[in-house]
C-alpha positions in Angstrom: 0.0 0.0 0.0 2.8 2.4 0.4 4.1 2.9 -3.1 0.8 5.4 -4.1 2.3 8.2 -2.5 5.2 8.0 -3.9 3.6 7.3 -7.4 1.5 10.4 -6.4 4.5 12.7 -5.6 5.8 11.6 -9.2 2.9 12.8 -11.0 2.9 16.0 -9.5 6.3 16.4 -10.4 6.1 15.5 -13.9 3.0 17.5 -14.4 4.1 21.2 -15.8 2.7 24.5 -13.9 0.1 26.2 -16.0 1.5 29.1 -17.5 0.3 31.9 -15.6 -0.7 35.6 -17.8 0.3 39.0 -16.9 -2.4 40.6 -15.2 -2.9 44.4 -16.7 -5.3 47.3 -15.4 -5.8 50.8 -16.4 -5.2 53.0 -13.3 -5.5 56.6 -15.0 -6.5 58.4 -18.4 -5.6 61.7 -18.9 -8.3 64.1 -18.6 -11.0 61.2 -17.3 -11.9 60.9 -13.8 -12.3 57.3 -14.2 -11.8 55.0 -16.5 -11.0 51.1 -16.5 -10.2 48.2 -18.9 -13.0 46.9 -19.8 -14.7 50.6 -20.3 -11.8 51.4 -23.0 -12.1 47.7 -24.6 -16.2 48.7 -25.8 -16.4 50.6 -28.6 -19.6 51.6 -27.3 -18.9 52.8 -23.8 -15.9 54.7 -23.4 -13.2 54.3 -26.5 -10.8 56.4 -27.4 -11.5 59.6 -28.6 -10.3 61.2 -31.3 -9.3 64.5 -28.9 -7.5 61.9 -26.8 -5.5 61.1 -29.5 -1.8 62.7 -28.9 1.0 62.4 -27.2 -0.3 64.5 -24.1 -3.2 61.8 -23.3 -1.4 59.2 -21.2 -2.8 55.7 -20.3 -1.1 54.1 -16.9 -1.1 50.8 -16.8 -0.1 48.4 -14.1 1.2 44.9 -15.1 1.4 42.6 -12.2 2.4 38.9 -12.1 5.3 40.0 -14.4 7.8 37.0 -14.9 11.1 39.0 -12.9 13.5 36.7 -14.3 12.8 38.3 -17.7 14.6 41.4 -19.1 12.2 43.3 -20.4 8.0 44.2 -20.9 7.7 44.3 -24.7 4.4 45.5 -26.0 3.0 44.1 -29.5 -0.3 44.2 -31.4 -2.4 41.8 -33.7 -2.8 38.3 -34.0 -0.6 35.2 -32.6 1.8 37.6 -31.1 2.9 34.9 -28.0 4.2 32.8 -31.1 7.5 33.9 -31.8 7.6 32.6 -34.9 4.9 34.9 -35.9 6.7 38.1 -34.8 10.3 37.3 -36.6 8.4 37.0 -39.7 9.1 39.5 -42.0 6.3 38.2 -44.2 3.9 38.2 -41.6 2.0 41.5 -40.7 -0.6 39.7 -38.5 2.0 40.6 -35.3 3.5 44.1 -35.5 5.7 45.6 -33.3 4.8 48.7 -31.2 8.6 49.7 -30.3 7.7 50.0 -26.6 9.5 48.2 -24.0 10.5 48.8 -20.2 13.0 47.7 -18.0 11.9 44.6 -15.6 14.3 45.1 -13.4 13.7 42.0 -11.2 10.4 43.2 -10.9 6.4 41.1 -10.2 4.5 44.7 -11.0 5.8 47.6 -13.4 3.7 50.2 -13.4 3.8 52.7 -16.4 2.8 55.5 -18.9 2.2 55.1 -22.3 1.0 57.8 -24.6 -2.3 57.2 -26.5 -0.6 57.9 -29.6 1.9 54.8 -29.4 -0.6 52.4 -28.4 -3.2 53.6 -31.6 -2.7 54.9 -35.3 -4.1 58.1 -35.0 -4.2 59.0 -38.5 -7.3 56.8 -39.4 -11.0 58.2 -39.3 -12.4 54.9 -38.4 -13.6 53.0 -35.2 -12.9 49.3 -33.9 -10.8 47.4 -31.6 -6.9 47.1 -31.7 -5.5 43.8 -29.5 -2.7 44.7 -27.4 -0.2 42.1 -26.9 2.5 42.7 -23.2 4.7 40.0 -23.1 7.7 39.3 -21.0 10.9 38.5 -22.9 14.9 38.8 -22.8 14.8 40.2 -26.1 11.9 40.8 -28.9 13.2 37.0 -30.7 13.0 34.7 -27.6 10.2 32.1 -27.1 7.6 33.2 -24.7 7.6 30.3 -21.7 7.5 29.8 -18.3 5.0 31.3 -15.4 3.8 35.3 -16.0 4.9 36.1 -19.3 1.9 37.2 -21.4 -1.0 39.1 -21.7 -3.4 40.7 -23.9 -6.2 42.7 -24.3 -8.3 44.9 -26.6 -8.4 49.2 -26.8 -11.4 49.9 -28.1 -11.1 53.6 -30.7 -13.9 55.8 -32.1 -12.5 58.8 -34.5 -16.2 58.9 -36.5 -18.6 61.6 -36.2 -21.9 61.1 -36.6 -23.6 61.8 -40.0 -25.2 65.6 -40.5 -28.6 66.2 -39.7 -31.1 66.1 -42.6 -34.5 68.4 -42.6 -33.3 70.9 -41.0 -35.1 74.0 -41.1 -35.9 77.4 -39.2 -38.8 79.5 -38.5 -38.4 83.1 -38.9 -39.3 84.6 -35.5 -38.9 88.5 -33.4 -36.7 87.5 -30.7 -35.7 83.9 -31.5 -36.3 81.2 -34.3 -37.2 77.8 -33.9 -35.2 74.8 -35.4 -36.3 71.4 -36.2 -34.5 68.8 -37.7 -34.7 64.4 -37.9 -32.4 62.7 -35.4 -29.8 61.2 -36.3 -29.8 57.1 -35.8 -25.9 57.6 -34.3 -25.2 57.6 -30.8 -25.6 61.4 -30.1 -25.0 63.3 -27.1 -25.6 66.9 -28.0 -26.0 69.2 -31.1 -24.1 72.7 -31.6 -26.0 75.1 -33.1 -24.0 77.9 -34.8 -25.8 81.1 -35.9 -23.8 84.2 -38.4 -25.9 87.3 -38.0 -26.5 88.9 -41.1 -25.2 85.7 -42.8 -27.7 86.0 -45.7 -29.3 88.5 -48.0 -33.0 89.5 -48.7 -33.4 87.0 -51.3 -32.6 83.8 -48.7 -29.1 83.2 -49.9 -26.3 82.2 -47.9 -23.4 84.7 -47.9 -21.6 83.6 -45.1 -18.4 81.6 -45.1 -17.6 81.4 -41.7 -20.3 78.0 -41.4 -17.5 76.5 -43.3 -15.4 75.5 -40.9 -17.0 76.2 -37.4 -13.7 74.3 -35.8 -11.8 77.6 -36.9 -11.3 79.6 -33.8 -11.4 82.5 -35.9 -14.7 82.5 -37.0 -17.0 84.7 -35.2 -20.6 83.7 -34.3 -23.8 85.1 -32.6 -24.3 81.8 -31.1 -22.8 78.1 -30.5 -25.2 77.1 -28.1 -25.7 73.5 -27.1 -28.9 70.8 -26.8 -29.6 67.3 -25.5 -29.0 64.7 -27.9 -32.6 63.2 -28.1 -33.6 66.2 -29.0 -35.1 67.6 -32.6 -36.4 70.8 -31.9 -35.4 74.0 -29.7 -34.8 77.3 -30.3 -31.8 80.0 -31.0 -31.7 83.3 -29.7 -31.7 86.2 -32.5 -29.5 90.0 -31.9 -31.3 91.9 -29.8 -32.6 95.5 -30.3 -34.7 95.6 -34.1 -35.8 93.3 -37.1 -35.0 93.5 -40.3 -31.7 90.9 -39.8 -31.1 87.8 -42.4 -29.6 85.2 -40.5 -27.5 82.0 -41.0 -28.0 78.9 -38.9 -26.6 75.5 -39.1 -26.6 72.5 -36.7 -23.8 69.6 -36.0 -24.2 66.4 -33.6 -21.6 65.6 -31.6 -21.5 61.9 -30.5 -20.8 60.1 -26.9 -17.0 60.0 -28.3 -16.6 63.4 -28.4 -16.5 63.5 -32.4 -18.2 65.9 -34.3 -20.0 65.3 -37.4 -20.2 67.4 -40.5 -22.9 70.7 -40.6 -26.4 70.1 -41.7 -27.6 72.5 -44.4 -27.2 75.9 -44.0 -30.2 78.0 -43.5 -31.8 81.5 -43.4 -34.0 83.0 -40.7 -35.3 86.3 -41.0 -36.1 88.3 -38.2 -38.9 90.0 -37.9 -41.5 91.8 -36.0 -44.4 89.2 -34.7 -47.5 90.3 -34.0 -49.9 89.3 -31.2 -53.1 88.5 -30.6 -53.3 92.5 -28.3 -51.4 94.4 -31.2 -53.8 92.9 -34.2 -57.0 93.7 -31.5 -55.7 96.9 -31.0 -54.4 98.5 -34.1 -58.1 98.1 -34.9 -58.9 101.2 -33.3 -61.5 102.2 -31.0 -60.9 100.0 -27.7 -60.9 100.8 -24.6 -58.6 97.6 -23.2 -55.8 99.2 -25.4 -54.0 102.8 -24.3 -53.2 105.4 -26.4 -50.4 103.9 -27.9 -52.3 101.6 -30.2 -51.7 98.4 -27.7 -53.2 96.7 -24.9 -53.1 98.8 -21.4 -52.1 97.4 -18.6 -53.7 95.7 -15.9 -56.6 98.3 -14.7 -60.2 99.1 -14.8 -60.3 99.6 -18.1 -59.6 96.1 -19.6 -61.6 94.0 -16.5 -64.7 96.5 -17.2 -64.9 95.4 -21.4 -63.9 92.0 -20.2 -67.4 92.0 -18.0 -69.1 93.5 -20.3 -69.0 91.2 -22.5 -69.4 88.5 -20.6 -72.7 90.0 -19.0 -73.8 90.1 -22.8 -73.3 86.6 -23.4 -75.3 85.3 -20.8 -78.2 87.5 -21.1 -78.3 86.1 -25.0 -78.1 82.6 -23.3 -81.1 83.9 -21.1 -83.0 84.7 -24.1 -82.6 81.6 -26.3 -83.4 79.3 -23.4 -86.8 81.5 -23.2 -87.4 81.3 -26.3 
């Protein structure tokens, strides 16, 4: 009966440790209060924007269970980039080589900066996923073996503004117009609305170019005011003090990345003088709720006199027919 333990002790000595991965988290993003891993790996809750972009945007990383008999953290992208016979071949681009590696130094946990900019190509205007590849090696050819070596992990990127939004229109108004357009199907979460006084002429035609570009910091406008993103109507403030102005508006969504999409078309709102319900009554002539100006008076005995009047009328012909 004694020789099972020993056969047992065998086993477990012939039986190779599981190769144990580099464990990485995200500890800071520039600029974000928080962020974490699995928020960046979703390209539809918190990717990279395309304003994060730079060298100034720094992601700190911590890689624990780092293998500290290695030499060096060397950081990869792609496909199959554990197999070293993948990354020394020239032919192969489904492995490519970021250039970024740090110092080990005997080390279980590295913690370090990376810039945005090394980690994603910048230059694209496209979204999606890039797998990141950490791997602990002597030098970029050796085989990747042993306990803590590898890890890897997607970085999720969104540099595409949302598409421009289509009917939009404007109603000519005194003091403000009102703006309605269809809402976009992208993920929005606000709209700019830029507005050129005098941008037009009498005729309706744009004459404005400063809606060309409303990034250019140059460009002077009445208004850049923002609205909710589920929104498709609201208003814009027009100059104050008179009428007679031919004004430009045009609209942008801006989406949960931060991107902005391109202007819808560019409209004219006139601005004009609107008249209500007490100037029309009035200007009739002949009142006596309106003063001498031509418009209705203010609250006083005047107006709550004609306002019984009338009323007193209207239920003495109510009288009548019910008589009759």
């Amino acid at each position: 009966m004694r020789p099972a333990p020993i056969l047992t002790l065998a086993l477990l000595v012939a039986t190779p440790v599981a190769a144990q991965e580099i464990s990485t988290t995200v500890t800071a993003l520039t600029d974000r209060t928080s962020v974490d891993l699995t928020d960046l790996s979703d390209v539809t809750i918190a990717p990279i924007r395309t304003a994060e972009c730079d060298d100034s945007h720094l992601i700190s990383f911590r890689f624990s269970g780092v293998d500290a008999t290695r030499a060096q953290l060397h950081l990869f992208y792609g496909a199959s980039c554990n197999d070293s016979t993948v990354r020394n071949d020239a032919t192969d681009t489904s492995c490519t080589d970021l250039g970024l590696e740090y110092a080990i130094s005997s080390r279980s946990q590295v913690d370090q900066d990376i810039p945005v900019s090394s980690l994603i190509d910048c230059s694209t205007a496209t979204s999606g996923t890039r797998t990141i590849w950490v791997l602990a090696l002597d030098e970029p050819t050796s085989d990747v073996t042993g306990a803590g070596q590898q890890n890897s992990f997607p970085i999720a990127y969104d540099f595409v503004g949302p598409s421009a939004p289509q009917d939009f229109a404007a109603r000519n108004g005194e003091t403000a117009a009102t703006l309605t357009w269809t809402g976009s199907t992208d993920e929005i979460s606000k709209y700019e609305i830029y507005l050129v006084p005098d941008g037009c002429d009498a005729s309706g035609t744009v004459t404005t170019t400063a809606l060309s570009d409303p990034n250019n910091p140059d460009a002077t406008y009445l208004a850049r005011t923002e609205t909710s993103g589920s929104v498709t109507t609201t208003t814009v403030d027009l100059p104050a003090g008179g009428t007679g102005g031919h004004h430009a508006v045009a609209i942008r969504g801006i989406d949960n990345s931060g991107n902005a999409g391109p202007l819808s078309d560019v409209v004219c709102v006139d601005q004009v003088s609107v008249q209500t319900f007490w100037d029309t009554y009035c200007t009739g002539g002949g009142h006596a709720a309106c003063n001498s100006a031509g418009y209705a008076a203010a609250p006083g005995p005047a107006a709550p006199r004609a306002g019984l009047a009338l009323g007193v009328i209207a239920v003495l012909l109510g009288l009548r027919r019910r008589r009759s």
